[in-house]
N, CA, C and O atoms as a CHARMM CRD file, in Angstrom:
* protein
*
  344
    1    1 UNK  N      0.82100  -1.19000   0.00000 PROA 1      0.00000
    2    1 UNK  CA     0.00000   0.00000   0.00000 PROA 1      0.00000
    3    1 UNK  C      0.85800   1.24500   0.00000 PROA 1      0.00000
    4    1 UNK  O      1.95800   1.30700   0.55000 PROA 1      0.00000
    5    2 UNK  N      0.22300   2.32000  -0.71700 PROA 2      0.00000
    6    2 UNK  CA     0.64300   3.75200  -0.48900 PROA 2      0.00000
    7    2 UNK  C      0.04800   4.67100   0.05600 PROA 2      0.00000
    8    2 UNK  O     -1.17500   4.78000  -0.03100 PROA 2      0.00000
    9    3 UNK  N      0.69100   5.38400   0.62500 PROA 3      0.00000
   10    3 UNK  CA     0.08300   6.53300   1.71600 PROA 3      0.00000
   11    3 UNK  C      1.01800   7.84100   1.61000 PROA 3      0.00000
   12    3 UNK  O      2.14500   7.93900   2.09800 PROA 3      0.00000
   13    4 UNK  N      0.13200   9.10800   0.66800 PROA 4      0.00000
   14    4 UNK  CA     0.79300   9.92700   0.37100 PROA 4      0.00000
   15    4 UNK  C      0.22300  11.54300   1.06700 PROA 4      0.00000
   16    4 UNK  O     -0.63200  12.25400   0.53700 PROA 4      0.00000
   17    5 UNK  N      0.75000  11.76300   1.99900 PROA 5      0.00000
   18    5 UNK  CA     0.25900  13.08100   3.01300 PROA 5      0.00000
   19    5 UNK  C      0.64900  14.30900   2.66100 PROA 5      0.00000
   20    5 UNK  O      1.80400  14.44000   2.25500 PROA 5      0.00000
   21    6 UNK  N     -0.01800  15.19100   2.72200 PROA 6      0.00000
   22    6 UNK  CA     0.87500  16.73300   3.07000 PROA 6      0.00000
   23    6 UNK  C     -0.18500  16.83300   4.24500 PROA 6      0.00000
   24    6 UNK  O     -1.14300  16.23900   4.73800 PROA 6      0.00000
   25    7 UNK  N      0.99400  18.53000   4.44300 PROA 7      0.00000
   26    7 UNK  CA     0.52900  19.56200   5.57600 PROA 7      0.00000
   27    7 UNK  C     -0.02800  20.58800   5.03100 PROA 7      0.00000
   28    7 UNK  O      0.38500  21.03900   3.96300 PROA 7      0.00000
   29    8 UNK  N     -1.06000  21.11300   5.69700 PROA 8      0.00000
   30    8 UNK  CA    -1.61800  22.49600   5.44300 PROA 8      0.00000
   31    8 UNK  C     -1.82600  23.25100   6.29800 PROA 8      0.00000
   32    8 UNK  O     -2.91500  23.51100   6.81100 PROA 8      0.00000
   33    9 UNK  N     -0.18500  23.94100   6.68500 PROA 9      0.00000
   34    9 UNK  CA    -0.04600  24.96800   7.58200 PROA 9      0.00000
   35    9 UNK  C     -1.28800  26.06600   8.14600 PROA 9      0.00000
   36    9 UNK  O     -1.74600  26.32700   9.25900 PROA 9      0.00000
   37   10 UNK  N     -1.57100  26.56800   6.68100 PROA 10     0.00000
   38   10 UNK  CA    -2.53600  27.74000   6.93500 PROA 10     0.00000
   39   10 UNK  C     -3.91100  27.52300   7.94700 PROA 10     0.00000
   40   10 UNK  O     -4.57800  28.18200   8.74400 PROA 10     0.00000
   41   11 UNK  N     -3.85500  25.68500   7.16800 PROA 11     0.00000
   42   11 UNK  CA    -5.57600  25.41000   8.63200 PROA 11     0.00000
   43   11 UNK  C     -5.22700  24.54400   9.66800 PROA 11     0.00000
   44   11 UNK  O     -6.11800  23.99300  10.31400 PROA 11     0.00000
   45   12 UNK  N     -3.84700  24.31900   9.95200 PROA 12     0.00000
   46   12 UNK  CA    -2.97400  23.33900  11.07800 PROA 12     0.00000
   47   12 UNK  C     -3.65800  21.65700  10.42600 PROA 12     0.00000
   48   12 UNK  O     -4.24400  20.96800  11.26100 PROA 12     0.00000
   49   13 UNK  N     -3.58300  21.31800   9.52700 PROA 13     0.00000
   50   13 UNK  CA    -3.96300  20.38200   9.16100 PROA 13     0.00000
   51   13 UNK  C     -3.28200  19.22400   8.24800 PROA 13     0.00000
   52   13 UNK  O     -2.12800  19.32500   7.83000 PROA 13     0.00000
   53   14 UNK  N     -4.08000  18.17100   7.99900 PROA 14     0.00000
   54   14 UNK  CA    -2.92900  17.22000   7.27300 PROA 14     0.00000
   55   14 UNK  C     -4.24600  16.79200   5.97600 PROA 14     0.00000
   56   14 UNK  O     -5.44800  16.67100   6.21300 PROA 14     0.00000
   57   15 UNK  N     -3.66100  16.65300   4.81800 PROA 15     0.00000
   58   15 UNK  CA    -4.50900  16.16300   3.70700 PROA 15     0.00000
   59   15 UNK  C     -4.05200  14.41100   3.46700 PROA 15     0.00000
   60   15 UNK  O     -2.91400  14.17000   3.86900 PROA 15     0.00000
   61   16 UNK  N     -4.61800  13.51400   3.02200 PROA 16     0.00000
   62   16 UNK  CA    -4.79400  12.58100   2.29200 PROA 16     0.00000
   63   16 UNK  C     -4.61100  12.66200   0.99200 PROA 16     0.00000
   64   16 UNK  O     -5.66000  12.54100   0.35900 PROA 16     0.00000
   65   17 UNK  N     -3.31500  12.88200   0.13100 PROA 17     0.00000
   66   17 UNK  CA    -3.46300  13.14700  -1.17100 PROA 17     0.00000
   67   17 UNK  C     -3.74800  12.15200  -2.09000 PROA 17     0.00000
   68   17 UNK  O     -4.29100  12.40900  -3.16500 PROA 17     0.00000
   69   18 UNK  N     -3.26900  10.50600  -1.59100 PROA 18     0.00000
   70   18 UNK  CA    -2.98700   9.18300  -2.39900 PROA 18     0.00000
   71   18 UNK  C     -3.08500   8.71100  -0.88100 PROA 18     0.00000
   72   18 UNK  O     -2.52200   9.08000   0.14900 PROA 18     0.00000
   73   19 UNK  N     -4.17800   7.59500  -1.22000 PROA 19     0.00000
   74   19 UNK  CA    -4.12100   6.07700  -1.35800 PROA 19     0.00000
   75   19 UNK  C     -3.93000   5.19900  -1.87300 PROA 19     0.00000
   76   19 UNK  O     -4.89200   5.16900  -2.64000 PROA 19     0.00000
   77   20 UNK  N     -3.22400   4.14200  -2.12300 PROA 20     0.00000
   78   20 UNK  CA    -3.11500   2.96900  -3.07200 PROA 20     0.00000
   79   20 UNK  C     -3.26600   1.75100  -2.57200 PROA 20     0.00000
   80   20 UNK  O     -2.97300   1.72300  -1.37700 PROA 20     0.00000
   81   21 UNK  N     -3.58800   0.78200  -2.98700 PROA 21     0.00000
   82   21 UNK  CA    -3.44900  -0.52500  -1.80900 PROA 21     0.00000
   83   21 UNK  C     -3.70100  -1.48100  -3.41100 PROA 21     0.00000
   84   21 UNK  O     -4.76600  -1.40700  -4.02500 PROA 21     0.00000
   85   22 UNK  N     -2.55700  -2.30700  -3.87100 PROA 22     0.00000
   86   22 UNK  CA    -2.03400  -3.06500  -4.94500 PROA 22     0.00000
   87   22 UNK  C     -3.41400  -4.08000  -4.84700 PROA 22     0.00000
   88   22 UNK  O     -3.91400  -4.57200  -3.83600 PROA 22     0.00000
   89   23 UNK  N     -3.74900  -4.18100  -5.97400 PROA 23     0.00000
   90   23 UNK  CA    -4.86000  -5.34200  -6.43300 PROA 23     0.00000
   91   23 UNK  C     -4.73900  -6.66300  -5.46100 PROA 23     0.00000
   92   23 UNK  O     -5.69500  -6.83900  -4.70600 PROA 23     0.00000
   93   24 UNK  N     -3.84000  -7.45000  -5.41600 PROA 24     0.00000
   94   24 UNK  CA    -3.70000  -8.55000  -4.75400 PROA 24     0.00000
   95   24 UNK  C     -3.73600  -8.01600  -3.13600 PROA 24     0.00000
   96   24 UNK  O     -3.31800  -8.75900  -2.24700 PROA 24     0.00000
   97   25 UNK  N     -4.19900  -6.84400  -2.87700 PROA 25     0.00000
   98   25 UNK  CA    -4.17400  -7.11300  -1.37300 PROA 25     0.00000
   99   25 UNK  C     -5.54400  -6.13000  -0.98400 PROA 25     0.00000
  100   25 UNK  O     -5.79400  -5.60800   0.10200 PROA 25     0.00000
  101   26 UNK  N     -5.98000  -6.09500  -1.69100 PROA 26     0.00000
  102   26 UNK  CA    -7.27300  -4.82900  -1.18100 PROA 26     0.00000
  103   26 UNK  C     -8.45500  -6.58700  -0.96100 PROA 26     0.00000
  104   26 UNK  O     -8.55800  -7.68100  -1.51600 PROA 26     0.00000
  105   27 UNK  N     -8.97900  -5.96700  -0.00900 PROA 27     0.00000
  106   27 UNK  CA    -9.73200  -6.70200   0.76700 PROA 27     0.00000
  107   27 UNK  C     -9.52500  -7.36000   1.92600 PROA 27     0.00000
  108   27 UNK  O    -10.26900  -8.10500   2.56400 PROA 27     0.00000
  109   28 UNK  N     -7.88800  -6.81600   2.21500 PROA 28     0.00000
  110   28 UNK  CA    -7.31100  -7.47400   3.39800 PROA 28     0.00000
  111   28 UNK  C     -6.96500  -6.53800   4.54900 PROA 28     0.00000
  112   28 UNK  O     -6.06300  -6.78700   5.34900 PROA 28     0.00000
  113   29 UNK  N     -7.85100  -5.27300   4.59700 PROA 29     0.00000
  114   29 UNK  CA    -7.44400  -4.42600   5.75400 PROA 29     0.00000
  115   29 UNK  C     -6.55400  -3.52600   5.17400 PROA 29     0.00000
  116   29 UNK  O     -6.40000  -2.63500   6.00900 PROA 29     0.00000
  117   30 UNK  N     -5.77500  -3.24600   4.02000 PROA 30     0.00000
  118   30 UNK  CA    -4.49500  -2.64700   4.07100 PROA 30     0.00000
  119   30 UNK  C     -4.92300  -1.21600   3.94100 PROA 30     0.00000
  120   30 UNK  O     -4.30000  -0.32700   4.52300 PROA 30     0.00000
  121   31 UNK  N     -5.91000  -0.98400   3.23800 PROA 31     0.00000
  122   31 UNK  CA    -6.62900   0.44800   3.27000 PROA 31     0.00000
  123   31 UNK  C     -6.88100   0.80700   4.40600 PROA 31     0.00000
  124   31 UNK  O     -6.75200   2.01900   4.57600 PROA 31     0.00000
  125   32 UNK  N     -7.14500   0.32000   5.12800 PROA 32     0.00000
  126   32 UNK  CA    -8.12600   0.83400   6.77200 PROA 32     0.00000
  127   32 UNK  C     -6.38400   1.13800   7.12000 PROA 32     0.00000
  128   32 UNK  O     -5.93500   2.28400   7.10000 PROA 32     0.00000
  129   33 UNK  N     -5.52200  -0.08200   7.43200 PROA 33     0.00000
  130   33 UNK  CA    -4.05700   0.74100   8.03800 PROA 33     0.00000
  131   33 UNK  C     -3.72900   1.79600   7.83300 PROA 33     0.00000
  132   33 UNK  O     -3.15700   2.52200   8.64600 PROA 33     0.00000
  133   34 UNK  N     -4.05300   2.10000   6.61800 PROA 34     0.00000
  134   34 UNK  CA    -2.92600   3.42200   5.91900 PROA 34     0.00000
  135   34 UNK  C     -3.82600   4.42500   6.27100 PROA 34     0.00000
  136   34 UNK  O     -3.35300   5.41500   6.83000 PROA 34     0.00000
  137   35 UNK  N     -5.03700   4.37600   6.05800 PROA 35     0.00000
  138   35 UNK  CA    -6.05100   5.39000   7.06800 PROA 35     0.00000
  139   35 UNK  C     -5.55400   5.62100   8.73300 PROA 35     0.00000
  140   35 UNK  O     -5.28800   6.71200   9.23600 PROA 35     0.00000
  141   36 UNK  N     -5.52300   4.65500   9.23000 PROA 36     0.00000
  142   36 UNK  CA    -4.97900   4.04000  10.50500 PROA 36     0.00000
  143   36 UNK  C     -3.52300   5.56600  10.91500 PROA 36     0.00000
  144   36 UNK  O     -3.47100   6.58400  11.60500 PROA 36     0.00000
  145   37 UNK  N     -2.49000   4.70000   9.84000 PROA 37     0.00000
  146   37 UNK  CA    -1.61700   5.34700  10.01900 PROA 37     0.00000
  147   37 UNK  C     -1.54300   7.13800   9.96700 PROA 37     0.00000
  148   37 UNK  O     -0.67400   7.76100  10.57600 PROA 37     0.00000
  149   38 UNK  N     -2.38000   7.65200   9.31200 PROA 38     0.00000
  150   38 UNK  CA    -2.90800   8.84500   8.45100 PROA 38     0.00000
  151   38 UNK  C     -3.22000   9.92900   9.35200 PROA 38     0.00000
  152   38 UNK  O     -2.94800  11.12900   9.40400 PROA 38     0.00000
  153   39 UNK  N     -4.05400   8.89100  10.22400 PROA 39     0.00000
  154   39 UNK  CA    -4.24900   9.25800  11.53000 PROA 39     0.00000
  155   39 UNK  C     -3.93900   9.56000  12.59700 PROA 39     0.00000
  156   39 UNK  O     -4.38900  10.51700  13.22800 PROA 39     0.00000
  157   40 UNK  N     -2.72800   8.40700  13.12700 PROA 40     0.00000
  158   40 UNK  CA    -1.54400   8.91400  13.90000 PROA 40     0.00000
  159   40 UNK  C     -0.98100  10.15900  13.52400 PROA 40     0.00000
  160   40 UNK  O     -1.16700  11.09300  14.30400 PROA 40     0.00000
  161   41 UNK  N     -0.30200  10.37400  12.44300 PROA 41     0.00000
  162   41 UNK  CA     0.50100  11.34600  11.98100 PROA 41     0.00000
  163   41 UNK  C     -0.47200  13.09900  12.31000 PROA 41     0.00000
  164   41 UNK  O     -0.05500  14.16700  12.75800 PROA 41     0.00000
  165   42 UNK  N     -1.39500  12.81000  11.99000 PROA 42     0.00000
  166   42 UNK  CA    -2.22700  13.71200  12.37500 PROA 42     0.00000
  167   42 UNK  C     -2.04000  14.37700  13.89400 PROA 42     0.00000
  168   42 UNK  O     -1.65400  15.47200  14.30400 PROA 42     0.00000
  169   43 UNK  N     -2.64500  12.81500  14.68500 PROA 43     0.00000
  170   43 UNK  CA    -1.98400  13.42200  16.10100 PROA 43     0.00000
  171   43 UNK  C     -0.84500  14.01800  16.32100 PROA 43     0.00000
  172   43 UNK  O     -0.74900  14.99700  17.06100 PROA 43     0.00000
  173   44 UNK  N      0.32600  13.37900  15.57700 PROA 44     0.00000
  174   44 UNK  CA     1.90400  13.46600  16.36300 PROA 44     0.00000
  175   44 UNK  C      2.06000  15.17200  15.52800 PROA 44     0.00000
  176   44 UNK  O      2.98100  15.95700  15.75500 PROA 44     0.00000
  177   45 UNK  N      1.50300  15.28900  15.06100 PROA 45     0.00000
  178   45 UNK  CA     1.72500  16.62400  14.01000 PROA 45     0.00000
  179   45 UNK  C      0.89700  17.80800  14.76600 PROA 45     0.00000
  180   45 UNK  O      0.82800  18.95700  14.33100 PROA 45     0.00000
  181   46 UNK  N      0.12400  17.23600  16.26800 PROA 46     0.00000
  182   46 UNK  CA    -1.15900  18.34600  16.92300 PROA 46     0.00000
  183   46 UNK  C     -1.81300  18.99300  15.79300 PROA 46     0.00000
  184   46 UNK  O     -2.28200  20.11100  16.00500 PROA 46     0.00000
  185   47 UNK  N     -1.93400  18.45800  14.56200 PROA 47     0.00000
  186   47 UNK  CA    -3.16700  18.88400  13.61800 PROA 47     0.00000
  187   47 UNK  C     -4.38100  18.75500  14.11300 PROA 47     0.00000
  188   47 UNK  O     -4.72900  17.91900  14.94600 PROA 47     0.00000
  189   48 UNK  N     -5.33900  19.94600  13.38500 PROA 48     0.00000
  190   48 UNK  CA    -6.97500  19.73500  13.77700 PROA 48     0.00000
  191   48 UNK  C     -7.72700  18.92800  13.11500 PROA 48     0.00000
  192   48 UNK  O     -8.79800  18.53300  13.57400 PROA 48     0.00000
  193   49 UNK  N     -7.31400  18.60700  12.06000 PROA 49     0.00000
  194   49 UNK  CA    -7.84700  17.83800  11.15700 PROA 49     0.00000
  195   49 UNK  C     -7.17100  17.08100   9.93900 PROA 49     0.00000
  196   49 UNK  O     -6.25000  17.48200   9.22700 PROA 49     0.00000
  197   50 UNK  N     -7.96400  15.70900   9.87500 PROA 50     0.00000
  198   50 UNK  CA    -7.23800  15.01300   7.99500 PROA 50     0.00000
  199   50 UNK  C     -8.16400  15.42800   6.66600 PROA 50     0.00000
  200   50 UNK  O     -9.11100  14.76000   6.25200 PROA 50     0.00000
  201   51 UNK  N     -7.89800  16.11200   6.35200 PROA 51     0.00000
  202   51 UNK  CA    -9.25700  16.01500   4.95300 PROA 51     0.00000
  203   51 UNK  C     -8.48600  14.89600   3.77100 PROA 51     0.00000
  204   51 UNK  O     -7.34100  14.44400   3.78100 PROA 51     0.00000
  205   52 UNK  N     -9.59300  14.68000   2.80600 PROA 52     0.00000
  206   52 UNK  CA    -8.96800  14.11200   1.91400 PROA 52     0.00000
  207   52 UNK  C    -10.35500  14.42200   0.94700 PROA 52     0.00000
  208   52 UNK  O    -11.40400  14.92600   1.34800 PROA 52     0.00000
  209   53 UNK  N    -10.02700  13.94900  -0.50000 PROA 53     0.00000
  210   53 UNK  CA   -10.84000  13.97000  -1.79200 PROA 53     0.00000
  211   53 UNK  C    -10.78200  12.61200  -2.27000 PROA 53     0.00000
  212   53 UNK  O     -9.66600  12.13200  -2.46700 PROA 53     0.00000
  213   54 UNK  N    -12.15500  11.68500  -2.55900 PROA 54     0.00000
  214   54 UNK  CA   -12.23700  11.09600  -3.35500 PROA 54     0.00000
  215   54 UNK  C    -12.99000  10.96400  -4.42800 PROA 54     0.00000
  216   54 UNK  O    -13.76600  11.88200  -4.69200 PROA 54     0.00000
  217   55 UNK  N    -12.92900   9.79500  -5.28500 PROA 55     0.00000
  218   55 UNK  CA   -13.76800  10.12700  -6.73200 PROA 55     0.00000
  219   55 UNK  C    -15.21500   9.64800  -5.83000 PROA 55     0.00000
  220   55 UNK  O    -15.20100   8.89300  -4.85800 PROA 55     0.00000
  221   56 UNK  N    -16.57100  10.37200  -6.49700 PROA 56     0.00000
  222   56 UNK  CA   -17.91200   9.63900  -6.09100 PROA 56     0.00000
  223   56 UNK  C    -17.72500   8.38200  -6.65100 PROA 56     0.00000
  224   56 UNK  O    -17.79900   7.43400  -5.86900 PROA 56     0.00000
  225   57 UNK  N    -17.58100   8.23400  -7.40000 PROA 57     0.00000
  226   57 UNK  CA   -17.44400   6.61400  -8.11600 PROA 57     0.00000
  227   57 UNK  C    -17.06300   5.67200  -7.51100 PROA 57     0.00000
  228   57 UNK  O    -17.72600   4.64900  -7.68500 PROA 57     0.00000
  229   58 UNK  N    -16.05300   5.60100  -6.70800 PROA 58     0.00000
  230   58 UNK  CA   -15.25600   4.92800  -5.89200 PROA 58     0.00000
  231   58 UNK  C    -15.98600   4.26500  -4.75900 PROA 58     0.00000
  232   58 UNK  O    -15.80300   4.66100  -3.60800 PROA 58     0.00000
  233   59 UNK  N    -16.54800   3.58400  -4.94600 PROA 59     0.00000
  234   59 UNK  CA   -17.83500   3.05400  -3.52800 PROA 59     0.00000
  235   59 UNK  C    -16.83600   2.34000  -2.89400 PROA 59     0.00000
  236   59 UNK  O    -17.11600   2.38700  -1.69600 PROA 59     0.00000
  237   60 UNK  N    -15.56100   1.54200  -3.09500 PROA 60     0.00000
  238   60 UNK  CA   -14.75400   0.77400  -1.98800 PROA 60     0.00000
  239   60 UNK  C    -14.81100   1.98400  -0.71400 PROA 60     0.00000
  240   60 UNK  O    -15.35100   2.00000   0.39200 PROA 60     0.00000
  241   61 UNK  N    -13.78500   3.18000  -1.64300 PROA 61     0.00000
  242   61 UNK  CA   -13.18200   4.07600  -1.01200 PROA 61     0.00000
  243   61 UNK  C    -14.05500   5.07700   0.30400 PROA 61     0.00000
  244   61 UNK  O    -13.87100   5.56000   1.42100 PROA 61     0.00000
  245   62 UNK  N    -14.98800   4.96000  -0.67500 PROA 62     0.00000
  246   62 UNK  CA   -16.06700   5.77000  -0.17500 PROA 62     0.00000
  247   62 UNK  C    -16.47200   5.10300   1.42800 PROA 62     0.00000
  248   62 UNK  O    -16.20400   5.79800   2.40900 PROA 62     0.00000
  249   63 UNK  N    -16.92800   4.14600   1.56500 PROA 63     0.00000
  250   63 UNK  CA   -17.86600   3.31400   2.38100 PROA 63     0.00000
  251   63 UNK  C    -16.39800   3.00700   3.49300 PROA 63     0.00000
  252   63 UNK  O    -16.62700   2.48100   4.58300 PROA 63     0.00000
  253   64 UNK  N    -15.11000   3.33300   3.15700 PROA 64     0.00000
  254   64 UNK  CA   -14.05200   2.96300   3.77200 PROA 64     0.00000
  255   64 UNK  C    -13.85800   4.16400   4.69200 PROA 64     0.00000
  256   64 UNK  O    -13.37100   4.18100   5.82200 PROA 64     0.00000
  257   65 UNK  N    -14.42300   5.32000   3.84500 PROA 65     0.00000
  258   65 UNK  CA   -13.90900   7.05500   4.52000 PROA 65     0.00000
  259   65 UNK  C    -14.82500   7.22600   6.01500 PROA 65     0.00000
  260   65 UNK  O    -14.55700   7.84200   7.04700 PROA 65     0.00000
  261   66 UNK  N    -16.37500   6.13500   5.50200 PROA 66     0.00000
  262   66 UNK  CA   -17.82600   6.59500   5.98200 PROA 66     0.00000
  263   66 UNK  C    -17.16000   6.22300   7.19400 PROA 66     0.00000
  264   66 UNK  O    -16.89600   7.06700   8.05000 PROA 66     0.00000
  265   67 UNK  N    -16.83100   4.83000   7.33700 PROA 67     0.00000
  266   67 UNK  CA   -16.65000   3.92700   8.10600 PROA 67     0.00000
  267   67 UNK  C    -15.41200   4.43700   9.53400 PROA 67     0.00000
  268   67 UNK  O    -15.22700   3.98900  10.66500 PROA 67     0.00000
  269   68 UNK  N    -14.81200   5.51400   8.77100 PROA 68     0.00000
  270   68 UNK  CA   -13.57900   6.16100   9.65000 PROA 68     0.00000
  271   68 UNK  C    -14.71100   7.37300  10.40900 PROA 68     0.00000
  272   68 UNK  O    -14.39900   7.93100  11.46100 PROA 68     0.00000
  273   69 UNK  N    -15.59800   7.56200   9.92900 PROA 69     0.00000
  274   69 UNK  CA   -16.31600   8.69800  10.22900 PROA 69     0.00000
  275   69 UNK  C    -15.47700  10.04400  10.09500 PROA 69     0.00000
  276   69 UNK  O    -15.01000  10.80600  10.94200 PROA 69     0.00000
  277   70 UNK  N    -15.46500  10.04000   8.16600 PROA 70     0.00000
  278   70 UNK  CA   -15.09800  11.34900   7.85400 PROA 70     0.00000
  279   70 UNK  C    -16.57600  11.92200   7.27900 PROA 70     0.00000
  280   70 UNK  O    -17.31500  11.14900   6.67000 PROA 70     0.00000
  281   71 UNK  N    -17.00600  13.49300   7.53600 PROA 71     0.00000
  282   71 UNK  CA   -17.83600  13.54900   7.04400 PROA 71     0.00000
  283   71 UNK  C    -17.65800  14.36100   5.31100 PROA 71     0.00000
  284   71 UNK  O    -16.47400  14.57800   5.05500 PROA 71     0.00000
  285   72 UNK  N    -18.60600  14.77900   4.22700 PROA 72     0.00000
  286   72 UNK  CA   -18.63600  15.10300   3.26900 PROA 72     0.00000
  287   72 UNK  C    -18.74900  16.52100   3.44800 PROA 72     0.00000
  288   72 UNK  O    -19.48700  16.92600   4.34700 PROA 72     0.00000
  289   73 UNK  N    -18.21700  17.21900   2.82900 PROA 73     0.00000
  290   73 UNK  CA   -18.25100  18.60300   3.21900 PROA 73     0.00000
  291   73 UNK  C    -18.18100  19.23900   2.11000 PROA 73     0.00000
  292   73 UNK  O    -18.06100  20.44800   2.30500 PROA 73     0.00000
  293   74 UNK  N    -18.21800  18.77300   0.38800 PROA 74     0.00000
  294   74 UNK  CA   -17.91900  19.79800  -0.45100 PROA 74     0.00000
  295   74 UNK  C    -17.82500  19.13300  -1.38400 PROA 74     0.00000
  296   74 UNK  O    -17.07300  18.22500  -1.03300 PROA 74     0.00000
  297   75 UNK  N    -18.22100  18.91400  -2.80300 PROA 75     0.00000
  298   75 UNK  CA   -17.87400  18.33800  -4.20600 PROA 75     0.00000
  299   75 UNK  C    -17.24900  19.53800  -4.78500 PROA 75     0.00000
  300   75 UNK  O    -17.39900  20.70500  -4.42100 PROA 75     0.00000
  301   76 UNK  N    -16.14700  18.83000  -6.24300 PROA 76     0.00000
  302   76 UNK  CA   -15.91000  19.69200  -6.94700 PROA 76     0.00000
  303   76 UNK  C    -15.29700  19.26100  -7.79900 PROA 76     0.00000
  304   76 UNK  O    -14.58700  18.34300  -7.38700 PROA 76     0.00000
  305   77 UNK  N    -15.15200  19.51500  -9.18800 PROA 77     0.00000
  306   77 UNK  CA   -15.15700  19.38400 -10.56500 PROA 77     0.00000
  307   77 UNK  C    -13.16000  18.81900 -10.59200 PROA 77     0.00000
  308   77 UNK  O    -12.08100  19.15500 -10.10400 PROA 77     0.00000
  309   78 UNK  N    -13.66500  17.95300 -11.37800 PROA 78     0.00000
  310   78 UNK  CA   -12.12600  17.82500 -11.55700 PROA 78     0.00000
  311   78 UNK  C    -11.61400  18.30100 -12.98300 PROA 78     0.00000
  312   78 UNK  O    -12.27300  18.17400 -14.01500 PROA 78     0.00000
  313   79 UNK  N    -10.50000  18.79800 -12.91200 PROA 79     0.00000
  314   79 UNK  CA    -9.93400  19.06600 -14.53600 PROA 79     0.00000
  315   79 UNK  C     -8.62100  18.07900 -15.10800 PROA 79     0.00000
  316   79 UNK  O     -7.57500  18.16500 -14.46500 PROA 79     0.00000
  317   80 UNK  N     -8.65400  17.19500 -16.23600 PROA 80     0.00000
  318   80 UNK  CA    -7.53400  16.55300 -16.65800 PROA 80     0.00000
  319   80 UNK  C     -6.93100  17.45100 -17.89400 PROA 80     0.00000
  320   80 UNK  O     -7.66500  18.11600 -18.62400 PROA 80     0.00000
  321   81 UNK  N     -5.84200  17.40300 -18.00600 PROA 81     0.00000
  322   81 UNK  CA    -5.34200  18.17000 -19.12900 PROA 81     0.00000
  323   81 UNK  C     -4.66300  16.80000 -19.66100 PROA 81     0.00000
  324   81 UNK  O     -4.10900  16.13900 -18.78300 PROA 81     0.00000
  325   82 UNK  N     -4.62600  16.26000 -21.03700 PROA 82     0.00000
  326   82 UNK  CA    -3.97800  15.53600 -21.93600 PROA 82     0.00000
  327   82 UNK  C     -3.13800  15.83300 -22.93300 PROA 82     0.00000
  328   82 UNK  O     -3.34700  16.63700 -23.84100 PROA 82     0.00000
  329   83 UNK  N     -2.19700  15.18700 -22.75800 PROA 83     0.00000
  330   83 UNK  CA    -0.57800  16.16100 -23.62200 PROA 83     0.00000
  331   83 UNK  C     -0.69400  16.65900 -24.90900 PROA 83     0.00000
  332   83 UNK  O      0.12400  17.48800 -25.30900 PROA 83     0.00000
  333   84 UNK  N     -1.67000  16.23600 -25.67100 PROA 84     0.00000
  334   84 UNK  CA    -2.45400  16.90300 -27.04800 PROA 84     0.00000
  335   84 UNK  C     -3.30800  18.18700 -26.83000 PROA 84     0.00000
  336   84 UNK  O     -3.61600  19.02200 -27.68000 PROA 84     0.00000
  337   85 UNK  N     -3.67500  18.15900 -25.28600 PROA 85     0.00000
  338   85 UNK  CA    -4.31900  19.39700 -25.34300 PROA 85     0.00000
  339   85 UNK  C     -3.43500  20.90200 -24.55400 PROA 85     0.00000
  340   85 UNK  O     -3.87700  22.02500 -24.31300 PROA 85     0.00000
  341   86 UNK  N     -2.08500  20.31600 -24.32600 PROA 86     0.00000
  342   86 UNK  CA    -1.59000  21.44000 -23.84200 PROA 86     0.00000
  343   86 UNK  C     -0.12900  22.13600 -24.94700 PROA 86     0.00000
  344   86 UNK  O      0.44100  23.18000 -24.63000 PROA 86     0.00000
């Protein structure tokens, strides 16, 4: 699994930027750890909060966030740029 964090000084906080958890092992807890872990760091950092963004689509992810009791606080549009279009 991957677990990719920043800080966000301005609101004393920590983001969730990446999750990953490799095909052969999702269904075995490894997501909930890295949440787990996500979490600690939070504490040891005296942050107020973890936010993170996921896709709506994503019902694993989703039902995984519910389950931590993060709540929903905001949708918003994503933009991809593709190397033909820049």
């Amino acid at each position: 699994g991957v677990l990719l964090l920043t800080r966000i000084p301005s609101f004393r906080s920590l983001e969730i930027v990446y999750v990953g958890v490799a095909q052969p092992a999702r269904g075995q807890e490894v997501g909930n750890a890295l949440v787990h872990r996500a979490l600690e760091a939070t504490t040891r950092d005296s942050a107020t909060c973890l936010a993170l963004a996921v896709d709506c689509a994503n019902g694993p992810a989703r039902r995984m966030y519910d389950r931590w009791g993060f709540l929903r606080t905001a949708a918003r549009d994503a933009w991809i740029a593709t190397p033909s279009g820049i």
